[in-house]
VOGUVO-542873 format. One record per atom (N, C-alpha, C): residue number from 1; residue in three letters; atom name; x, y, z. Coordinates in steps of 0.001 Angstrom, whole numbers, plus 500000, padded with zeros to 6 digits. Layout:
N
+------+------+----------+--------+--------+--------+
| migu | tiba | drendren |      u |      v |      w |
+------+------+----------+--------+--------+--------+
|  NUM |  Ala |       CA |      X |      Y |      Z |
...
+------+------+----------+--------+--------+--------+
***
This chain:
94
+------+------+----------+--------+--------+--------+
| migu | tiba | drendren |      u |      v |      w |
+------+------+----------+--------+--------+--------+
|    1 |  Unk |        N | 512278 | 507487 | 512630 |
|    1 |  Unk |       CA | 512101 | 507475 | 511183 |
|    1 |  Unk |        C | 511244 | 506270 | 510783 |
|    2 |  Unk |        N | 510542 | 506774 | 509898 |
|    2 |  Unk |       CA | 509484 | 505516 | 509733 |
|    2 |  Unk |        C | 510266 | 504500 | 508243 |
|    3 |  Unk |        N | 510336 | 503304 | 508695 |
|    3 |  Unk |       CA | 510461 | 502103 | 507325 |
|    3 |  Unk |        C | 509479 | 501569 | 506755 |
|    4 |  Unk |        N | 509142 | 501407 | 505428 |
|    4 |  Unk |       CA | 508534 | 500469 | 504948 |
|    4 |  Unk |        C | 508918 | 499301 | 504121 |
|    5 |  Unk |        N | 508661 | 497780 | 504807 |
|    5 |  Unk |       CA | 509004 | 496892 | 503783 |
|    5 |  Unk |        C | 508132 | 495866 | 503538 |
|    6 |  Unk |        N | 508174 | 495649 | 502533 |
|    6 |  Unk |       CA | 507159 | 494432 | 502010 |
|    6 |  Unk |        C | 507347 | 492776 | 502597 |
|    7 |  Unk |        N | 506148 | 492144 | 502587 |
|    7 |  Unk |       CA | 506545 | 490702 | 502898 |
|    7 |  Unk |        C | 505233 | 490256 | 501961 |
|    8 |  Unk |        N | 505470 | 489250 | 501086 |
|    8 |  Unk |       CA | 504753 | 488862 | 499707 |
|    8 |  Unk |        C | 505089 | 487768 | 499826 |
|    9 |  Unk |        N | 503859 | 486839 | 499918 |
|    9 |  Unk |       CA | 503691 | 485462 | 499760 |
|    9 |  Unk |        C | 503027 | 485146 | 498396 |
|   10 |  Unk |        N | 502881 | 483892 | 498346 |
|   10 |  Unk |       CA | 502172 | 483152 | 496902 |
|   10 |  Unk |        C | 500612 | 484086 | 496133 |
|   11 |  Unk |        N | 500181 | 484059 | 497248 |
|   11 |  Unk |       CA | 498957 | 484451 | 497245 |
|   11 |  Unk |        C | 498526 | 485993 | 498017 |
|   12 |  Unk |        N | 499297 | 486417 | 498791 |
|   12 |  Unk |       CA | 498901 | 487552 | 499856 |
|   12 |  Unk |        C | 500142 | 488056 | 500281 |
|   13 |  Unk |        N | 499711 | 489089 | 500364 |
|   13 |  Unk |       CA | 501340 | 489928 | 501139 |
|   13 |  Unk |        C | 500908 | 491688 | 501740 |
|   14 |  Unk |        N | 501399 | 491974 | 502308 |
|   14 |  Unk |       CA | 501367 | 493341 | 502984 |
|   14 |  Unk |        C | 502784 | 494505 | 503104 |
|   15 |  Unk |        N | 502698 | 495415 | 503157 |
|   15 |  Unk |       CA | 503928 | 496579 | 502932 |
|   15 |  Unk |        C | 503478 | 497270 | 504731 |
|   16 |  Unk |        N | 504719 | 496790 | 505487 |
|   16 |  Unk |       CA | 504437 | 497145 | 506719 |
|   16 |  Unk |        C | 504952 | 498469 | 507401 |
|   17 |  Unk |        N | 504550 | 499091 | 507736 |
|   17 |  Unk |       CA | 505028 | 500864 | 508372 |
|   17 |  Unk |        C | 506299 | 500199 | 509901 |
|   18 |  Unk |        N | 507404 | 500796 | 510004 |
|   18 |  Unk |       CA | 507967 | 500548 | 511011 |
|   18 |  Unk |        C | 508256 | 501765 | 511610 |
|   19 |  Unk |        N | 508288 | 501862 | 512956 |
|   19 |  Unk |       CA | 508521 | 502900 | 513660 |
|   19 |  Unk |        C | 509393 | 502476 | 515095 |
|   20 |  Unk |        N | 511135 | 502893 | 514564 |
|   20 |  Unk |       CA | 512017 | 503160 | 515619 |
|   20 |  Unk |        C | 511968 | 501360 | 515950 |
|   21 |  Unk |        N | 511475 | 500300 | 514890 |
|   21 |  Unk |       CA | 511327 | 499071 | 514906 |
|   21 |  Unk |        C | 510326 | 498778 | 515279 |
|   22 |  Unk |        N | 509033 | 499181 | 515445 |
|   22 |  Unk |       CA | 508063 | 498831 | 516297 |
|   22 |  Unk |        C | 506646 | 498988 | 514993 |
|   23 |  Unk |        N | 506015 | 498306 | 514977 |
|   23 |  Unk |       CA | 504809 | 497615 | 513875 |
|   23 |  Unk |        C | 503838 | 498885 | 513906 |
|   24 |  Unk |        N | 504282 | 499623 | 513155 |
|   24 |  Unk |       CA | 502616 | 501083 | 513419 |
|   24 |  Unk |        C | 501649 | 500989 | 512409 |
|   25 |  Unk |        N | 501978 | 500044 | 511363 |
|   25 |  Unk |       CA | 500593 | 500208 | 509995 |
|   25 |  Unk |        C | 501573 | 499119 | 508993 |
|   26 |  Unk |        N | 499753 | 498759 | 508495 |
|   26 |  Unk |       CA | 499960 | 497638 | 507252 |
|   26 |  Unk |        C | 499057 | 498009 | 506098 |
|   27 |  Unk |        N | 499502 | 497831 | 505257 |
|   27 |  Unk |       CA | 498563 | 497585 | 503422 |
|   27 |  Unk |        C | 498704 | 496137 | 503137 |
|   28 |  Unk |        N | 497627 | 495882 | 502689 |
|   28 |  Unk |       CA | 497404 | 494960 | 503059 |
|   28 |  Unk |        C | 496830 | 494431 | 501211 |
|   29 |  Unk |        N | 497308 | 493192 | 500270 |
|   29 |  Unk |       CA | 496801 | 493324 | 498926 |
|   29 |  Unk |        C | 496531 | 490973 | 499034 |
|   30 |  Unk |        N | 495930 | 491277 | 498091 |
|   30 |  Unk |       CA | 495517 | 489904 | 497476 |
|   30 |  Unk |        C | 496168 | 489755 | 496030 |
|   31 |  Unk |        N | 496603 | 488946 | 495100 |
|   31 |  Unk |       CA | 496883 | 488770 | 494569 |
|   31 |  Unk |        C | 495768 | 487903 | 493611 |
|   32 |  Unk |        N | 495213 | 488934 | 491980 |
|   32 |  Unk |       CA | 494063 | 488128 | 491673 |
|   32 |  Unk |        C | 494862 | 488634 | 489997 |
|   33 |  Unk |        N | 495325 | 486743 | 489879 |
|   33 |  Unk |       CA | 496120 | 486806 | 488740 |
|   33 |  Unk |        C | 497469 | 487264 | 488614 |
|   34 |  Unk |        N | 498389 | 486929 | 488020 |
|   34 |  Unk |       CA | 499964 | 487123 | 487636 |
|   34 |  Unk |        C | 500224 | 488861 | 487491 |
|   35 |  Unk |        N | 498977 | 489124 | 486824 |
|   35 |  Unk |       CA | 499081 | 490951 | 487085 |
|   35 |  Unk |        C | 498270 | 491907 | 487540 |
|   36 |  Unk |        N | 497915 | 491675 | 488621 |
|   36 |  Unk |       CA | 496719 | 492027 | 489063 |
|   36 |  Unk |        C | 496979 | 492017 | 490644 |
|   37 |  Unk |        N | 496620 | 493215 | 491698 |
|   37 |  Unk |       CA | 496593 | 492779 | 492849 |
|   37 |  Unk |        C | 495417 | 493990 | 493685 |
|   38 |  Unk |        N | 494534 | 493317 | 494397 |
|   38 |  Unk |       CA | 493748 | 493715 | 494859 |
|   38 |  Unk |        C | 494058 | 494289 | 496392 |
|   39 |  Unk |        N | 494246 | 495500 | 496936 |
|   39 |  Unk |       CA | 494583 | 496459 | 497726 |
|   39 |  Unk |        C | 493451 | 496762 | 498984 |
|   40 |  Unk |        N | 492940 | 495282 | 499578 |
|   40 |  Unk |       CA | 491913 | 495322 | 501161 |
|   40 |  Unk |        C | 491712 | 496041 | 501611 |
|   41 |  Unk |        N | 493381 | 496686 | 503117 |
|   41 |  Unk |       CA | 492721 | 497154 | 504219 |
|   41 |  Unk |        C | 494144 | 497968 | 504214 |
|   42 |  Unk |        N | 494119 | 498740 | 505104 |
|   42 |  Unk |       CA | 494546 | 499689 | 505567 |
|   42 |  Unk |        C | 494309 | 499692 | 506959 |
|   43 |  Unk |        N | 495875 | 500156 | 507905 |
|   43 |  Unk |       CA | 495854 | 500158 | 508879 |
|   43 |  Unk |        C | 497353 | 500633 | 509589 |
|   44 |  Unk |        N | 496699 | 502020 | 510380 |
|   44 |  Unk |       CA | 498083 | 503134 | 510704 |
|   44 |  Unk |        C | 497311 | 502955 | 511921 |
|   45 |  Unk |        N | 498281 | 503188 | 512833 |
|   45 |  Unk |       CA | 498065 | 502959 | 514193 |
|   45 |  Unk |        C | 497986 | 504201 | 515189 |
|   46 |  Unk |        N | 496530 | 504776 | 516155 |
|   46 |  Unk |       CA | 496446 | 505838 | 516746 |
|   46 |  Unk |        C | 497451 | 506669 | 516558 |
|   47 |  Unk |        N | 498759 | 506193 | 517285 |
|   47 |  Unk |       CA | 499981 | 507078 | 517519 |
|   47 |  Unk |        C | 500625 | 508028 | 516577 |
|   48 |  Unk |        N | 500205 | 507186 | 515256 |
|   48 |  Unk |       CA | 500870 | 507771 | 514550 |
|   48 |  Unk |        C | 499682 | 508791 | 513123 |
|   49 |  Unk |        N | 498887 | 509037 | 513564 |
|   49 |  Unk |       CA | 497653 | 509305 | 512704 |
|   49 |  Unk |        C | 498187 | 510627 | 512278 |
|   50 |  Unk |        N | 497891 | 511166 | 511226 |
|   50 |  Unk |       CA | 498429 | 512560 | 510613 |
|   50 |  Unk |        C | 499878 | 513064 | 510415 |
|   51 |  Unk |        N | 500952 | 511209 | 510099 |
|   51 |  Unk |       CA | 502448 | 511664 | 509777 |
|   51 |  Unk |        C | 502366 | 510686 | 508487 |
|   52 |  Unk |        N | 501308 | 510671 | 507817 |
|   52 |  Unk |       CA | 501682 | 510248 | 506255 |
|   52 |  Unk |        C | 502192 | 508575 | 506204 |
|   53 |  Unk |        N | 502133 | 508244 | 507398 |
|   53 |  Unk |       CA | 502277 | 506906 | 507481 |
|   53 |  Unk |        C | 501714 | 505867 | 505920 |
|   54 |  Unk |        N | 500120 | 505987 | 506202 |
|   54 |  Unk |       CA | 499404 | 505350 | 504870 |
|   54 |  Unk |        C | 499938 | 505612 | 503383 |
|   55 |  Unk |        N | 500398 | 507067 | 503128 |
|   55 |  Unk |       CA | 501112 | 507333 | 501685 |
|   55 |  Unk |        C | 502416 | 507042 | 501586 |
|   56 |  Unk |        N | 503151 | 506787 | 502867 |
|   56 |  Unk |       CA | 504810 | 506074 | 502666 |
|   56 |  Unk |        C | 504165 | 504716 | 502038 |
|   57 |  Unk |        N | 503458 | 504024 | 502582 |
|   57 |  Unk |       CA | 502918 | 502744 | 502538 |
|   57 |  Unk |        C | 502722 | 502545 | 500778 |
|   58 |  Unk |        N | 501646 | 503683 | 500299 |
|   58 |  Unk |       CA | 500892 | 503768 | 499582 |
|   58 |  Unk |        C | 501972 | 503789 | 498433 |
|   59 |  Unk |        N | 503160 | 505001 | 498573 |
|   59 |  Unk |       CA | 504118 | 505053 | 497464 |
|   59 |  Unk |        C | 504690 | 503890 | 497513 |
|   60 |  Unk |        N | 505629 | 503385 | 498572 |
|   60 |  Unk |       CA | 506255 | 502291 | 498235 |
|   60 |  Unk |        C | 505402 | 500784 | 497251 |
|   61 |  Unk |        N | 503770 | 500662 | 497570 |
|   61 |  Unk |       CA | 503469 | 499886 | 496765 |
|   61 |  Unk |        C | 503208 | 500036 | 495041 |
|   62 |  Unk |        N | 503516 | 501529 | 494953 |
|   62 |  Unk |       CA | 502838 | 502229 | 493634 |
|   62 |  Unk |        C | 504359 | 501582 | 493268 |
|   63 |  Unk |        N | 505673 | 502185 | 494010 |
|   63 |  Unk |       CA | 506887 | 501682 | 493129 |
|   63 |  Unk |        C | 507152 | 500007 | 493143 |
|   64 |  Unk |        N | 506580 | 499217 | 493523 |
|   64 |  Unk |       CA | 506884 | 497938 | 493452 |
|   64 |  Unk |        C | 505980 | 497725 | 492005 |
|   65 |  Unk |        N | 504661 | 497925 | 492289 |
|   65 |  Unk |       CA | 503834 | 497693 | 491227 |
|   65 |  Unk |        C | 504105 | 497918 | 489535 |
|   66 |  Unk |        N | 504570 | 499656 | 489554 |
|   66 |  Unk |       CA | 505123 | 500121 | 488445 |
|   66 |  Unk |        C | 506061 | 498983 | 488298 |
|   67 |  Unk |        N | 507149 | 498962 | 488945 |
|   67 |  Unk |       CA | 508746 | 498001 | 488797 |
|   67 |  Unk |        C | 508520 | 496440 | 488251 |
|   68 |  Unk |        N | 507584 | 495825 | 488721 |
|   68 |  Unk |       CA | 506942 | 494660 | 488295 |
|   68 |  Unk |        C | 505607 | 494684 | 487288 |
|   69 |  Unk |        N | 505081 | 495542 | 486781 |
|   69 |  Unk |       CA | 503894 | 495906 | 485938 |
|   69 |  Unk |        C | 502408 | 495292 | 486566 |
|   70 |  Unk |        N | 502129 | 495589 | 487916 |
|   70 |  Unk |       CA | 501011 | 495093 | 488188 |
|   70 |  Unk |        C | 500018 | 496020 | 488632 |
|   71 |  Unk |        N | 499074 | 495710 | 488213 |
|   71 |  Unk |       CA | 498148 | 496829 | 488002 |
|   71 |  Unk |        C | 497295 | 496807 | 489499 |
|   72 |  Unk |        N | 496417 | 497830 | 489889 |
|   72 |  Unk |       CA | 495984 | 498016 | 491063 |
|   72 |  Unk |        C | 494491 | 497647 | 491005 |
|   73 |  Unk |        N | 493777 | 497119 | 491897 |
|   73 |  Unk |       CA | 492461 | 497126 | 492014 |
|   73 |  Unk |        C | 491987 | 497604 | 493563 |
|   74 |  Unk |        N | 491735 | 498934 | 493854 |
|   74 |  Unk |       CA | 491445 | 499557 | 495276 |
|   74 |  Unk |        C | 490451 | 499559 | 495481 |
|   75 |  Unk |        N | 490148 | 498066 | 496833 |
|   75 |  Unk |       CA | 488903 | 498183 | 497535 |
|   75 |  Unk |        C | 489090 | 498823 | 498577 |
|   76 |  Unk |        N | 490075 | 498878 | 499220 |
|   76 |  Unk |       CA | 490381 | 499537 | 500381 |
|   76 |  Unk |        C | 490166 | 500664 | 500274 |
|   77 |  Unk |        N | 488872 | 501734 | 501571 |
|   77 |  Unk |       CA | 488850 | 502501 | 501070 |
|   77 |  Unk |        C | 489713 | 504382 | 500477 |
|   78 |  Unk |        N | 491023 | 503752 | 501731 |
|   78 |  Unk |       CA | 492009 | 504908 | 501809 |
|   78 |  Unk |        C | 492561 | 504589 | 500696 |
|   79 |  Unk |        N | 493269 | 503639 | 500270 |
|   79 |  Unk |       CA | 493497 | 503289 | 498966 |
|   79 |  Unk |        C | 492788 | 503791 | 497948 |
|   80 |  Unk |        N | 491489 | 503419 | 497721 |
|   80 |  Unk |       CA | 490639 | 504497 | 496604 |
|   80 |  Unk |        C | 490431 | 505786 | 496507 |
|   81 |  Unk |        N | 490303 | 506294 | 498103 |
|   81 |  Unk |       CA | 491020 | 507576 | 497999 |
|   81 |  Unk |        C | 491397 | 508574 | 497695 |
|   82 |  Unk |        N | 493032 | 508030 | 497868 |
|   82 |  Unk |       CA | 494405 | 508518 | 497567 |
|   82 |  Unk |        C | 493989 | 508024 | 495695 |
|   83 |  Unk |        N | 493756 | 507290 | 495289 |
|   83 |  Unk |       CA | 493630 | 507476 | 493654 |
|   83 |  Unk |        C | 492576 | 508073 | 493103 |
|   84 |  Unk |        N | 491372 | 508143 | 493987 |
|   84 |  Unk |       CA | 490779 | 509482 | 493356 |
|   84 |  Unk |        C | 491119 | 510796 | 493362 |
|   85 |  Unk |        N | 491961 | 510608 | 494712 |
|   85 |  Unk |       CA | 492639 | 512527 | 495295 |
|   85 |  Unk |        C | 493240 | 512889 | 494021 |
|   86 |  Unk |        N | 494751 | 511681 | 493825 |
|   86 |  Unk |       CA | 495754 | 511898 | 493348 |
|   86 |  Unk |        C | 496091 | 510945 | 491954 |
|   87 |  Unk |        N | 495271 | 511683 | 491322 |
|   87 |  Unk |       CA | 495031 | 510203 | 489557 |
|   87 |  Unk |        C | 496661 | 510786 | 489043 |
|   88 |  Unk |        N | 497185 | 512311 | 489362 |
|   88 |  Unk |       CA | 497989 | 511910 | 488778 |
|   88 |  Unk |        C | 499690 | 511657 | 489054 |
|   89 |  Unk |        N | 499542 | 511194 | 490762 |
|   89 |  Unk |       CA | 500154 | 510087 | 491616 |
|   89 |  Unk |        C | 499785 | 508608 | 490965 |
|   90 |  Unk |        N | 498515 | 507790 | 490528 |
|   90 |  Unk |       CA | 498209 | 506428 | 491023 |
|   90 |  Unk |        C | 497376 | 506146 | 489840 |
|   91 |  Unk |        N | 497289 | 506690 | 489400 |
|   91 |  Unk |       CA | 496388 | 507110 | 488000 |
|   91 |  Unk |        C | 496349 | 505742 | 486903 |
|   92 |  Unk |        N | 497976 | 505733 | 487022 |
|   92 |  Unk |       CA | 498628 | 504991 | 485697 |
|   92 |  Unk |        C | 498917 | 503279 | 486168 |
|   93 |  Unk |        N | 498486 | 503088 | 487309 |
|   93 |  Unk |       CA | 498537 | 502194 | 488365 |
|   93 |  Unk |        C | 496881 | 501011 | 488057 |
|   94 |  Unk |        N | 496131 | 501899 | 487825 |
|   94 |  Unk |       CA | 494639 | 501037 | 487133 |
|   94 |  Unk |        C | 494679 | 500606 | 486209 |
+------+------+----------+--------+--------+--------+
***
């Protein structure tokens, strides 16, 4: 079963994919301003390519964001994406 949990520092933090405990993918954001966080890189690991890994990732940061009111800025490009795919998943998130 795959986990995702966040680790958020001052400035930088990432929402990490776990698998059976073992590190399979990271999102990866910057923090630009008190409400504002900028969404880098992306990174799911061979093994696990085509089990939704990136959108567990992807939701869990949409619900932190909503929960705290911080708005998204997606350079990353799976990140931009998933909010062009799905505006009305991530829509309300810009």
């Amino acid at each position: 079963m795959i986990e995702i949990k966040q680790e958020d520092g001052e400035k930088r933090g990432r929402f990490v994919a776990y698998n059976d405990g073992v590190e399979v993918g990271e999102m990866t954001y910057t923090y630009a301003g008190p409400v504002k966080a900028i969404f880098d890189h992306t990174f799911v690991d061979d093994s696990m390519r085509g089990q939704n890994v990136g959108r567990l990732m992807l939701d869990k940061a949409a619900e932190w964001m909503r929960k705290n009111e911080i708005k998204l800025i997606p350079l990353c490009p799976y990140v931009k994406g998933q909010v062009i795919k799905h505006p009305d998943l991530y829509g309300d998130l810009l």
